[in-house]
N, C-alpha and C positions, 0 to 999 in steps of 0.2 A: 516340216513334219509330215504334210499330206504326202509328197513326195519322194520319204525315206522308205514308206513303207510298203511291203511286196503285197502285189492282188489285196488292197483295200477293198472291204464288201459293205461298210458300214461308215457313212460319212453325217454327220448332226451339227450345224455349225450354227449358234445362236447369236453371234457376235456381229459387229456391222463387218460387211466386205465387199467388193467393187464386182462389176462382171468383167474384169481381168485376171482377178483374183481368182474369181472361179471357173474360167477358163482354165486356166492353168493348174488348178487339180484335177478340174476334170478330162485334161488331156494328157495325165500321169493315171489318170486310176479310172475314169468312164467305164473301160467295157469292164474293168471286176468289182464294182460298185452294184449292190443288191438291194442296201436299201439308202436315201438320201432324203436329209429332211431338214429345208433351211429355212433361216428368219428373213425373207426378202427386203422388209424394210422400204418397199417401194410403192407403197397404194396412193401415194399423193406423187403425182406427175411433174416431177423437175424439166422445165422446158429448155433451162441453161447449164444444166447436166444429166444429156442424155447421153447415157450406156451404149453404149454401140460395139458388140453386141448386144441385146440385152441380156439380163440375168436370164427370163424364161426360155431363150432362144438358144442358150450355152449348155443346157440343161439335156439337149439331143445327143451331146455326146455319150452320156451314161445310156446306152441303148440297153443294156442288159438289166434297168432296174426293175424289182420286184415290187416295192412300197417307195411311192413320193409322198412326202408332206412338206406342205409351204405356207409362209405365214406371212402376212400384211404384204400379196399379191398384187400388182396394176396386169390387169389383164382386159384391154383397150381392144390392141391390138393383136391376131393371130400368132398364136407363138411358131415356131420355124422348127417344129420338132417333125423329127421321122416317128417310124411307128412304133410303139413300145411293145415289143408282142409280148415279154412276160410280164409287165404290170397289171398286178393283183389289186393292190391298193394304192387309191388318190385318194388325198386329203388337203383342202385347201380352206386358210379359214382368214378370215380377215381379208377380203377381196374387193376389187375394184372392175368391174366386169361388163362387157357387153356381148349381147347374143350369140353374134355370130364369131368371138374369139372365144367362149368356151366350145360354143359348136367344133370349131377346130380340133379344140385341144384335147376335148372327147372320144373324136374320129380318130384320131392319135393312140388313142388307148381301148382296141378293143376285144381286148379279154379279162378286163377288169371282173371282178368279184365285190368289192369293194367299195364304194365312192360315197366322201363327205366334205359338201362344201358348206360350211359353217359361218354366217358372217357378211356374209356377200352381199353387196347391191348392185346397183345399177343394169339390173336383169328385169327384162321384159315378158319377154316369153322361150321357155326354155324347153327342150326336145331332147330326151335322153333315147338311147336306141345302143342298149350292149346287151348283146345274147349270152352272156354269163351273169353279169351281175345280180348279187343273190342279197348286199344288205347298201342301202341308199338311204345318206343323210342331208337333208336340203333346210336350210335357213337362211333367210332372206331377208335382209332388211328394206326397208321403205314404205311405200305406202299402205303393202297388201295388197297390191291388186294384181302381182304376177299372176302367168299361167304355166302351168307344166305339165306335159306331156312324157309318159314313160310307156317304153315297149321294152321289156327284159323279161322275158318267160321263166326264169327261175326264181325272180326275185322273193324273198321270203321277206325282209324285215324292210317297210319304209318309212321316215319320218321325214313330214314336209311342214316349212311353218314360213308366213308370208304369202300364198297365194291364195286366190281366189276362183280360179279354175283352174280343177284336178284331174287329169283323162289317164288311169292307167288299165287297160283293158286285158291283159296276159296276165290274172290274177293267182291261176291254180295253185300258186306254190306260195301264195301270201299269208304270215303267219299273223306275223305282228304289226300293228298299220298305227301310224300317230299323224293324225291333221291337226293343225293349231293356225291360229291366226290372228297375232297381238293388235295389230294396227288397221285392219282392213277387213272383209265382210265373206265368207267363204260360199259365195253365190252355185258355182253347178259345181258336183263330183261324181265323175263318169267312171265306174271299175265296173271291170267282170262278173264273174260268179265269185263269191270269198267263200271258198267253199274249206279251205285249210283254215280259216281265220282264227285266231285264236283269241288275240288279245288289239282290243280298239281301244283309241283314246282320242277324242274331241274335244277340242279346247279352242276359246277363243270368245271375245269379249260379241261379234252378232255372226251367225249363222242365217241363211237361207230357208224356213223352213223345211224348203222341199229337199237342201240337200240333206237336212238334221234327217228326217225321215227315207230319205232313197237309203243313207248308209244303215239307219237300225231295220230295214229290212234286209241290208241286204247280207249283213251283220246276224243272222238267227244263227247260226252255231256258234257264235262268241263264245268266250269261257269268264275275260276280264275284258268290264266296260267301266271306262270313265268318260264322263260327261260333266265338265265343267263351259258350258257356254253360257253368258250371260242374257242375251236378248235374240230375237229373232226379226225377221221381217223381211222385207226384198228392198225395201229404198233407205233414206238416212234416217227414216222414224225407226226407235227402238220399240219392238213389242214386245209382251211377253209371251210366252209359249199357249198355243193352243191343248186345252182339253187333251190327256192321252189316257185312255182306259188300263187301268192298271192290271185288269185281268189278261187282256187283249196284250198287253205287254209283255208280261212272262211266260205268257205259252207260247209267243213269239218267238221267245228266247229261254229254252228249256233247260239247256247247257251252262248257263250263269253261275261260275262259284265265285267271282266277287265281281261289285257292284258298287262305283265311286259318283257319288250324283251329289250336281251342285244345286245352289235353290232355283233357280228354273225351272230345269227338269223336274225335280221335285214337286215343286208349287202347282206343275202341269199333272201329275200324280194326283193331286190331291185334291181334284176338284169332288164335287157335288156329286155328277154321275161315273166317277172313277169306278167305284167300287160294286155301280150295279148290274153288274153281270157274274160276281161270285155264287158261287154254291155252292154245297155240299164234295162236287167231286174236283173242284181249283185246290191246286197245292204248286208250290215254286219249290222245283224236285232239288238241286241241285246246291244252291244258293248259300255258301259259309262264311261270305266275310260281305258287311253291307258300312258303307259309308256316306253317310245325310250331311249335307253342309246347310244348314237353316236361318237363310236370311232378310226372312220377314216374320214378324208376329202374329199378319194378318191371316184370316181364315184359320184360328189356331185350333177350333173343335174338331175339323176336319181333317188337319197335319197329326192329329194327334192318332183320330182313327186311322189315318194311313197307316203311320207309325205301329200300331200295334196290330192292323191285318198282316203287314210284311211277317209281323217277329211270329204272329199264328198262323199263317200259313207257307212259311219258308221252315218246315221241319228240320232242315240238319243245321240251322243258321249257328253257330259258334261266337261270332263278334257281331254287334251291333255298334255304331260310333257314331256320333250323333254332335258335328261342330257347329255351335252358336258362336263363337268367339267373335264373330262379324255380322251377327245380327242386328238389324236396325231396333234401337231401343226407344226410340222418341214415340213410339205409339204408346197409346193407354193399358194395350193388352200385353205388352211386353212382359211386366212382372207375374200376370197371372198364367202367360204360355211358360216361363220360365217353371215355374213353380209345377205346373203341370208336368212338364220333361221332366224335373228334377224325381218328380214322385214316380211316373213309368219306370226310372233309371233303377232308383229305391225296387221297386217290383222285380226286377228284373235283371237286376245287378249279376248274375251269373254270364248276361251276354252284352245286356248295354253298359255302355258307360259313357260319356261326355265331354268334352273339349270346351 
C-alpha cells in the first residue's frame, strides 16, 4: 500500500511493524513524507532481538519531515539521524531515555517550534538549546529530582513536571509557564524577567519556600494564578507555609483576574497578622473569578474573615468558589466552620457558591 502510492506526505502507522518494515517505506516515500507518526513499541530492550537498523535510526531517511510523533520510544542510545531542517514538531511520549541520546536527537532538530516529551524517564539532567522553539512540553517520570535547563528566546508556552531544578533565563516572550512536581521537591527556579507572563500554575505535593516566593515575585503581572502546593520546606520534613500578608500580596499582583489557591496557600493568607496592613485606600483592582480549596477546619474565625475581606475588597469579583469536599472533618470545629461557610454562601449567593 505504502508503496503504491505517488509523493506520500502523511504516514500514522499504529500497528506492530519491524525496522525492515520501515525501511522499506521509508525508502519509497522518505523525501515526500511531511508528517510521520508511529507506535514504536520498543521501550523495553530486547537484547535477543535487536533491530539492526533500528527503528529511530531508519527514521533519517524522511529528511523533509515537518511533524514527528512517537510512541513507547527506547531512546538509550544516539539515534543516526541527519539534520531535519524543516521539523516544526517533536512529539515523544512514552520513552525510555538517557541524557546524552536526547541531547543528540535534539541537535538533529534545530528549527523546531514545537517540542513534547510526555512520559519519559530515565533523564538526569536535561539541556534544551533551539532558537525557534516557541511552545515546550516536559513530563518526566521518576523520582523528581531531574534538572532542566532551556535557552529558547521565543518560547511563549512551557510546562515542565518532574524536576526539581528549573534554569530558563531567555524569558521575554513567556506567556504561559506550568511547574508541577508529583514525586519530588521543586528546590531552585532560576527564570528571567516574566515580564509577558500571563498565566502561572504551581502544583506539586512540597515546594522550596524560596522558590514558591522567587516565582510569585517574579510573577507580579500575572493575570491567572494557580497554586495548588501542598507543604513547603527545604529537607524531607513537610512544613507548612509561612505567614504571607494578604495586603502585601495583591498589590503585588495588581493584574490578578482569577485566582486558584489550595489550602496551603490559603491557610498562609489567613493568619492572625494577614490582614493588618489594610485600609481605607486597599482594594484588589482587577480580580473576577476566585477559587478556595479549604482543607482544615482549624483557625476557622480567621478563614472566615479572610473570606469575606477578599469578597469586600475585590470589587469586580463575579464567582466566588469555595471546595470543602476534602476537608478534614475529624476536628471538633468542623460542623460549626461548615455551618459558618454555609451561611456566608446564603449572604452572598449572588457570587459564592460551594463544592
Amino acid at each position: 500500500m505504502v508503496s503504491s502510492i505517488d509523493r506520500l506526505e502523511d504516514l500514522v502507522v499504529y500497528c506492530p511493524f519491524t525496522s525492515l518494515g520501515l525501511a522499506s517505506w521509508l525508502l519509497h516515500q522518505g523525501p515526500f513524507l511531511r508528517n510521520l507518526e508511529l507506535r514504536m513499541d520498543n521501550i523495553i530492550d530486547h537484547q535477543s532481538c535487536v533491530d539492526i537498523p533500528s527503528k529511530l535510526d531508519c527514521i533519517r531517511a524522511a529528511s523533509n519531515l515537518e511533524s514527528l510523533k512517537l510512541w513507547g520510544v527506547l531512546m538509550i542510545h544516539s539515534p543516526k539521524w541527519d539534520t531535519f531542517h524543516r521539523l516544526k514538531n517533536l512529539e515523544i511520549v512514552g520513552a525510555r531515555m538517557e541524557d546524552p541520546a536526547l541531547s543528540a536527537a535534539l541537535r538533529a532538530c534545530p528549527s523546531l517550534t514545537n517540542l513534547s516529551l510526555l512520559g519519559c524517564e530515565g533523564l538526569g539532567s536535561v539541556s534544551i538549546e533551539l532558537a525557534f522553539l516557541q511552545q515546550c512540553k516536559l513530563d518526566f517520570y521518576g523520582l523528581g529530582n531531574c534538572s532542566i535547563s532551556i535557552t529558547s528566546p521565543r518560547l511563549e508556552l512551557l510546562e515542565v513536571q518532574g524536576c526539581s531544578w528549573i534554569r530558563v533565563r531567555e524569558t521575554q516572550c513567556l506567556r504561559d509557564l506550568t511547574i508541577a512536581n508529583n514525586s519530588g521537591r521543586v528546590y531552585i527556579v532560576d527564570f528571567g524577567k516574566l515580564v509577558a507572563l500571563e498565566s502561572l500554575s504551581m502544583r506539586g505535593v512540597q515546594w522550596c519556600w524560596n522558590a514558591i516566593s522567587t516565582m510569585l515575585q517574579l510573577a507580579s503581572e500575572v493575570k491567572h494564578l494557580y497554586m495548588k502546593v501542598e507543604f513547603t520546606g527545604d529537607f524531607d520534613a513537610l512544613l507548612p507555609f509561612p505567614e504571607v500578608d494578604l495586603v502585601d500580596f495583591f498589590n503585588s499582583h495588581p493584574k490578578l483576574l482569577t485566582f486558584d489557591i489550595h489550602g496551603a496557600m490559603f491557610a498562609a493568607l489567613c493568619q492572625k497578622n494577614s490582614l493588618k496592613n489594610v485600609d481605607s485606600r486597599f482594594v484588589i483592582p482587577c480580580l473576577e473569578k476566585l477559587v478556595i480549596t479549604i482543607r482544615s477546619p482549624l483557625n476557622a474565625e480567621q478563614k472566615m474573615s479572610t473570606l469575606e475581606s477578599l469578597l469586600r475588597y475585590a470589587r469586580n469579583l463575579r464567582k466566588m468558589t469555595i471546595k470543602i469536599l476534602q476537608m478534614k472533618s475529624s476536628h471538633s470545629s468542623a460542623d460549626d466552620f461548615f455551618e459558618d461557610i454555609c451561611k456566608f454562601r446564603y449572604i452572598n449567593r449572588r457570587i459564592v457558591s460551594i463544592e
